[in-house]
C-alpha positions as CSV (number, residue, x, y, z in Angstrom):
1,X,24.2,-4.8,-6.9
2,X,24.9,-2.1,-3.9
3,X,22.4,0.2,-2.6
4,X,24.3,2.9,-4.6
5,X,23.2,1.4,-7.6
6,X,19.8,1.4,-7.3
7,X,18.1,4.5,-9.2
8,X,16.1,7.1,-7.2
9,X,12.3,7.3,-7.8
10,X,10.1,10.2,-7.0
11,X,7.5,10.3,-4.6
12,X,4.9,9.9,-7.1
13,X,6.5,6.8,-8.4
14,X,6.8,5.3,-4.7
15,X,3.2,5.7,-3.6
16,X,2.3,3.8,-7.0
17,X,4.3,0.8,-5.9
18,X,2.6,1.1,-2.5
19,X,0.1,-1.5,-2.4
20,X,2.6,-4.0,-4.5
21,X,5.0,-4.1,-1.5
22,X,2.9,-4.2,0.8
23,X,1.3,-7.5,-0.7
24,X,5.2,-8.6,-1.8
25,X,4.9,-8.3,-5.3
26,X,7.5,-6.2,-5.7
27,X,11.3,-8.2,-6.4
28,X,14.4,-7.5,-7.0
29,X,15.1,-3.7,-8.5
30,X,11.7,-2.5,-7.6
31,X,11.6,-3.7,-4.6
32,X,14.8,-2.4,-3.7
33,X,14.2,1.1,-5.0
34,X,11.2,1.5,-3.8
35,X,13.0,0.7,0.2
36,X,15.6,2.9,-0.4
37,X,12.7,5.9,-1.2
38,X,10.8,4.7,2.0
39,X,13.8,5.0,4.4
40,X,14.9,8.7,3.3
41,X,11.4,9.9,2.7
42,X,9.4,10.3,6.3
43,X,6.0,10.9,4.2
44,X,6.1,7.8,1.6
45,X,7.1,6.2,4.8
46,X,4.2,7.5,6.7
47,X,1.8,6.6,4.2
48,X,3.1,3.0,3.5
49,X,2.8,2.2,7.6
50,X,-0.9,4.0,6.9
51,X,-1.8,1.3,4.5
52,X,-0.6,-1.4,6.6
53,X,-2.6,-0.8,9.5
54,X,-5.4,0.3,7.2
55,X,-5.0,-2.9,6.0
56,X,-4.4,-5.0,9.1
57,X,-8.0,-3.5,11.0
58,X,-9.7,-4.5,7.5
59,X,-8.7,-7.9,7.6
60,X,-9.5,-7.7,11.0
61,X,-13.2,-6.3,10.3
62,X,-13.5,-8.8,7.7
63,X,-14.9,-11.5,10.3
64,X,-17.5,-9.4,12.2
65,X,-20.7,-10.1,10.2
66,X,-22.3,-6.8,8.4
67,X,-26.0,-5.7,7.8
68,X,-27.6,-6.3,4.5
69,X,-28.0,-2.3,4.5
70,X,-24.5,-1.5,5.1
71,X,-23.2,-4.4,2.1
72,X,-25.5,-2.8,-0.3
73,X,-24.2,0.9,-0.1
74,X,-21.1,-0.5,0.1
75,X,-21.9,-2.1,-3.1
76,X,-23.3,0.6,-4.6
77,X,-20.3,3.0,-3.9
78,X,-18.1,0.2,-6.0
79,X,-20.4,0.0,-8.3
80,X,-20.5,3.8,-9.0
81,X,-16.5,3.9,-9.2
């Protein structure tokens, strides 16, 4: 399949697939779609090298040890969701 096959998704359809790229659950069509959105749109763009730093300083974070305190309201904040 060439790239001028794929279908063109909005915006709102690319920031949906965000967090499945990023992980690499997205294959074949999907995947390539969603790339082809990514490298004409700057914001999509934007926000997908966003999540992956987001993401990066998380996992990151992840083994510095936490208070009690600080797990709870995080906790709590889920909870409330």
């Amino acid at each position: 399949m060439k790239k001028s096959d794929h279908k063109n998704i909005s915006c709102e359809e690319a920031l949906k697939r965000v967090f499945d790229y990023i992980d690499n659950h997205l294959e074949g069509s999907s995947k390539n779609e969603f790339e082809d959105h990514i490298e004409k749109c700057r914001h999509c763009f934007d926000r997908v090298e966003f999540e992956k730093l987001l993401k990066s300083r998380l996992r990151a974070l992840k083994h510095k040890e936490s208070s009690e305190g600080f797990r709870k309201r995080v906790d709590d904040i889920i909870t409330k969701f």
